[in-house]
matplotlib code that plots the C-alpha trace (Angstrom):
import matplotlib.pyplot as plt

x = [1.5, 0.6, 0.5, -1.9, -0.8, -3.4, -1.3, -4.9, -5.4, -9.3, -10.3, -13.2, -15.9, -14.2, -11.8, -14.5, -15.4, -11.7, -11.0, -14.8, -13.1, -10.1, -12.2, -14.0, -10.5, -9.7, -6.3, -5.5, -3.5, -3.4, -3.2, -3.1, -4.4, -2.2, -3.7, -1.0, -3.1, -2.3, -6.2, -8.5, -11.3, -9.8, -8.4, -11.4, -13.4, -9.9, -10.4, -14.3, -13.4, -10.6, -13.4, -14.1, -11.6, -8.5, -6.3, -6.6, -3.9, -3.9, -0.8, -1.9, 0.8, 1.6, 1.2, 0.9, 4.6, 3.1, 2.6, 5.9, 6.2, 3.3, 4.5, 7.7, 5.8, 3.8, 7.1, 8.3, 5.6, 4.9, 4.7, 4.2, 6.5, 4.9, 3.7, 0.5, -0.1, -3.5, -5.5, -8.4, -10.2, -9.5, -11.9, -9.9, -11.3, -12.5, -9.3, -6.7, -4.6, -4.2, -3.5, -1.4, 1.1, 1.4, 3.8, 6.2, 6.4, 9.1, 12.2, 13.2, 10.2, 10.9, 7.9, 4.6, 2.2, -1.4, -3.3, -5.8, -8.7, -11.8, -14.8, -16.2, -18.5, -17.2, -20.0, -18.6, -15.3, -14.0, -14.8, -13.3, -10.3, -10.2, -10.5, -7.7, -5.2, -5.8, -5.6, -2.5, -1.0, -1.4, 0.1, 3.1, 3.6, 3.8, 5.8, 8.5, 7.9, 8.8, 11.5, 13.0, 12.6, 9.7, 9.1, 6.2, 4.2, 1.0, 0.0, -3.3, -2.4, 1.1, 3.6, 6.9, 8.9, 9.8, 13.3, 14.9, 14.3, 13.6, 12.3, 12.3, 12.7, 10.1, 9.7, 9.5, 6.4, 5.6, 5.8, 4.9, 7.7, 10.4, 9.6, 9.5, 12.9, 14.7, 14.1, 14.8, 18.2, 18.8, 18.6, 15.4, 12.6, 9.4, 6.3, 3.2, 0.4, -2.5, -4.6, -4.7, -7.1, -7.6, -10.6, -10.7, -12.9, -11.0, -12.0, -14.8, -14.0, -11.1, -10.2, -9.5, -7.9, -5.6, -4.8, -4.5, -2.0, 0.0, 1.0, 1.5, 3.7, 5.7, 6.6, 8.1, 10.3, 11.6, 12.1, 14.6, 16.1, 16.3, 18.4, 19.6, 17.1, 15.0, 11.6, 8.9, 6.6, 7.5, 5.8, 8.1, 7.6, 3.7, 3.7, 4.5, 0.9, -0.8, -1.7, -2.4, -5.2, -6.6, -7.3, -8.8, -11.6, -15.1, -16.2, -15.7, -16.8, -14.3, -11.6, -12.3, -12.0, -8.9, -7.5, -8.8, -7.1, -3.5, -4.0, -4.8, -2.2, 1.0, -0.4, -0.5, 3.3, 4.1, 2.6, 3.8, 7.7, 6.4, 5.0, 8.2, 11.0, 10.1, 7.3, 9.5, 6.4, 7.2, 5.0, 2.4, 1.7, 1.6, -0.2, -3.5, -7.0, -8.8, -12.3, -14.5, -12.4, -13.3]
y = [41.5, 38.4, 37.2, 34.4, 33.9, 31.6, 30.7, 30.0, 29.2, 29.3, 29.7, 31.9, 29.9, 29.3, 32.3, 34.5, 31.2, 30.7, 35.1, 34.8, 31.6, 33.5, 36.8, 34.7, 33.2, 34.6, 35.5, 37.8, 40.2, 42.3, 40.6, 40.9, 38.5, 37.9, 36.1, 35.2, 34.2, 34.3, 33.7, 36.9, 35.3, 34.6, 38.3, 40.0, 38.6, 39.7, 42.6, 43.3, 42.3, 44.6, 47.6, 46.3, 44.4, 46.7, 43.7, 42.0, 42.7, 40.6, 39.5, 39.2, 37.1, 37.5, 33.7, 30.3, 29.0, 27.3, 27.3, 27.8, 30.7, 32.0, 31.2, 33.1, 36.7, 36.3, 35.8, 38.3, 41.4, 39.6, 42.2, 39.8, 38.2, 35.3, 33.7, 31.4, 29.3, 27.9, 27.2, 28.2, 25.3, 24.6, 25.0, 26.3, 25.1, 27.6, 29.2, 26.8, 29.4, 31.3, 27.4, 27.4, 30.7, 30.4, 27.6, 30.7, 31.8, 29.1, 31.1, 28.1, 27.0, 28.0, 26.2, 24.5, 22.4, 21.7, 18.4, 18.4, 16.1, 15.4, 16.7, 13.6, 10.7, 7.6, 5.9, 5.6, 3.9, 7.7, 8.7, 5.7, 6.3, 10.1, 9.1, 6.2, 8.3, 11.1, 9.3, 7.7, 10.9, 11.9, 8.7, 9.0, 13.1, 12.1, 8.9, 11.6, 13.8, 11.0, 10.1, 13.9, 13.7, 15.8, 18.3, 17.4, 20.3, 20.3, 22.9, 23.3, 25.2, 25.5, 28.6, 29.9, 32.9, 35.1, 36.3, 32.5, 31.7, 34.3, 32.0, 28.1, 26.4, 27.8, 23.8, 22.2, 20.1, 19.0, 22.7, 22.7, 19.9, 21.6, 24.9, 22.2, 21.1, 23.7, 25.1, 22.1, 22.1, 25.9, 24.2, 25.6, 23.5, 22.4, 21.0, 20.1, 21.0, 18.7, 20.7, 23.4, 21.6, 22.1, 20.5, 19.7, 17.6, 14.8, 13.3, 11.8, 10.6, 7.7, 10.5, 13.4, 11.1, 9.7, 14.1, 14.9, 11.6, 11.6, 15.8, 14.6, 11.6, 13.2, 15.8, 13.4, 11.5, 15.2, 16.0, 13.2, 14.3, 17.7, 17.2, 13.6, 12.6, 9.7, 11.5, 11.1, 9.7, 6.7, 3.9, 1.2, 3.6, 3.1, -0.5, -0.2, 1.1, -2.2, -3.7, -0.3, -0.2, -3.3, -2.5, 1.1, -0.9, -2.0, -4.0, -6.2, -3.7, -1.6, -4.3, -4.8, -0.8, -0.9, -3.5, -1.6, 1.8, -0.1, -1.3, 2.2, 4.1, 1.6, 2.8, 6.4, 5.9, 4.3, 6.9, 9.7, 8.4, 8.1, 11.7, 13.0, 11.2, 9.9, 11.8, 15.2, 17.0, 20.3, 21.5, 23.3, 20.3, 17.8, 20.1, 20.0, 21.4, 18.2, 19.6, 17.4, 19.0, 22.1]
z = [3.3, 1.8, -1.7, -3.1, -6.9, -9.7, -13.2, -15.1, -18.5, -20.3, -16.2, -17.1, -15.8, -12.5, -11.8, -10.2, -7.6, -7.0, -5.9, -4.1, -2.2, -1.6, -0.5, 2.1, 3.8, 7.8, 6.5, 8.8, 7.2, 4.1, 1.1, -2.7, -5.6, -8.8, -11.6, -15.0, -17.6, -21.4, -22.8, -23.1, -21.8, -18.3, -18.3, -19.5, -16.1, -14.4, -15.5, -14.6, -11.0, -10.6, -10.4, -7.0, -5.6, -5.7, -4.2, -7.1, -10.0, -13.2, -15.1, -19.1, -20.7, -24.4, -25.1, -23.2, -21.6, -19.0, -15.1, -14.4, -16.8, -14.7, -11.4, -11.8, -13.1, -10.2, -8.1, -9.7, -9.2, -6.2, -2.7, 0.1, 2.3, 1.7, -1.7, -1.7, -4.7, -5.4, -8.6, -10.0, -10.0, -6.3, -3.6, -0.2, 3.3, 5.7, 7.1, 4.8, 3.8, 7.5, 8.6, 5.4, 5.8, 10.0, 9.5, 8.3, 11.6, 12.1, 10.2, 9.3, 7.0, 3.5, 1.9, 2.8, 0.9, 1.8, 1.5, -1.5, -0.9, -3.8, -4.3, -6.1, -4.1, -3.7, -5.4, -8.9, -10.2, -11.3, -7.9, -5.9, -8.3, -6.8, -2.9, -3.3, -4.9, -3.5, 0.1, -1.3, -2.0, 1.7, 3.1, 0.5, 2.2, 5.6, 4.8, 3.6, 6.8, 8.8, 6.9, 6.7, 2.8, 2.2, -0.8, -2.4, -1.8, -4.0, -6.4, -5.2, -2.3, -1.7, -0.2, -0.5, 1.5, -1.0, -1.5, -2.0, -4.9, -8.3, -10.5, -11.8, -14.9, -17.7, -19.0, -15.7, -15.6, -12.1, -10.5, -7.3, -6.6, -8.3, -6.0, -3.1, -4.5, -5.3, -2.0, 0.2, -1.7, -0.3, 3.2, 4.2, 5.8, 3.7, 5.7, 5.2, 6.7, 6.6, 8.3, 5.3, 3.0, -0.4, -2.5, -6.0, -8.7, -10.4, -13.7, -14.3, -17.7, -19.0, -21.6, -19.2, -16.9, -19.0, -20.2, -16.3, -14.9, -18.3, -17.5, -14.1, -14.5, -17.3, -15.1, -12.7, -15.3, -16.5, -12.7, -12.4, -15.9, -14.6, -11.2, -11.5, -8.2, -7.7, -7.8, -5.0, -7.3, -10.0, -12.0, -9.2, -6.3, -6.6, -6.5, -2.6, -2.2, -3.7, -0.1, 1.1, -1.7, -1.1, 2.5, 1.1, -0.5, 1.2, -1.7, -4.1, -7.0, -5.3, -5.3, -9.3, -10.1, -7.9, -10.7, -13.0, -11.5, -11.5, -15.0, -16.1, -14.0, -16.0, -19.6, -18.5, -17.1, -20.5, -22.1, -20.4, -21.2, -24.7, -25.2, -23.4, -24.4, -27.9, -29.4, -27.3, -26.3, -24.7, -21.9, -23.9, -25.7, -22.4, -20.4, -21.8, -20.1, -18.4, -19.0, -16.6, -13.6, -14.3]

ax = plt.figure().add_subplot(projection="3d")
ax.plot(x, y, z, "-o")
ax.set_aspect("equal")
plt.show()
């Protein structure tokens, strides 16, 4: 038995894409569908599905705590041996999460993260924004494979064996890497699998870009509050990549929204230390929907 859990929030437009994408997965083996979500309109369609799809069981939450909050219900009520993690957003390649949950047949593997790639063109400076970083964050994931550092899994589409851990902190921000984490630090294996890819629309708007990289990067500074390690991700860390993204360009309108992007990505570090350690935003507050994404 298998286990794919979604923590959604106001997912109503997209949930019944993301279980039909699940539906139409080669998984092979029986499998169940948990959805958390705290908003009505989410659970109502939950709920309309349910009459006939009986894997699928829905987790209504009294209020909104956040992913985590989510993630560890579904650990909780969770039957499989393994735990998938995806979102409802995300758009799963044929076959990612079969490619995804073989890696467990290593007993040594206690978590696995796929590679997300975007569903935007190229042709725009949002889009160009989407391929670099997201190319970027591939690069970064094998760099720690190689170097026998690797835990970034990616929220996305990411697994777990059940029975490590029980749960995670209800305020942790970046969630995937604190599963990745906290597991690692049991002295279990975490991989990543490449091959299990996992699509998703970035922004397309300055806005819901700066919403989506200020959650994210905030959740990296509370990380290295959190267990006194230098994260994978920092504002310093990134600068490495410069070169890298100068050879990812074909143009010079790509070279100028590649400036653009690094001017862009230092305000949202700034502000992300801002919102969390002056202004002392909690998760609920940081972790705001990013509507053009959606």
């Amino acid at each position: 038995m298998i286990t794919i859990g979604i923590g959604a929030y106001k997912e109503e437009n997209t949930i019944g894409k993301a279980i039909d994408n699940i539906m139409s997965q080669k998984i092979g083996e029986k499998f169940e569908i948990i959805v958390a979500c705290p908003d009505k309109g989410t659970a109502d369609v939950i709920r309309e599905l349910r009459k006939k799809n009986k894997n699928l069981k829905l987790i209504k939450e009294k209020k909104r705590e956040g992913q985590p909050a989510a993630y560890n219900k579904i650990i909780e009520k969770a039957k499989g041996r393994i735990i998938v993690f995806t979102d409802a957003d995300a758009v799963l390649e044929k076959n990612s999460i079969k490619k995804i949950i073989d890696v467990f047949k290593d007993e040594r593997v206690g978590a696995a993260g796929g590679r997300p790639k975007p569903l935007n063109k190229r042709n725009n400076m949002f889009g160009f924004w989407a391929h670099f970083l997201f190319e970027a964050a591939h690069k970064l994931r094998r760099d720690l494979v190689k170097r026998n550092e690797f835990y970034y899994i990616t929220g996305p589409l990411c697994a777990i064996r059940k029975g490590i851990i029980d749960s995670m902190p209800k305020n942790a921000m970046a969630t995937d890497v604190v599963l990745g984490y906290l597991i690692k630090k049991k002295g279990w294996k975490v991989v990543y699998v490449p091959d299990a890819v996992v699509y998703q629309k970035a922004p397309t708007n300055l806005n819901d870009f700066f919403a989506q990289k200020i959650r994210t990067m905030a959740g990296f500074y509370q990380f290295k509050q959190m267990f006194n390690v230098r994260p994978v991700r920092s504002a310093s860390a990134e600068s490495r990549y410069i070169l890298d993204g100068l050879k990812f360009t074909k143009n010079l309108k790509e070279k100028f929204w590649f400036f653009e992007l690094l001017f862009f990505r230092v305000v949202a570090w700034i502000l992300a230390w801002w919102n969390l350690n002056i202004k002392k935003k909690n998760i609920a507050q940081i972790w705001t929907t990013v509507d053009s994404t959606k």
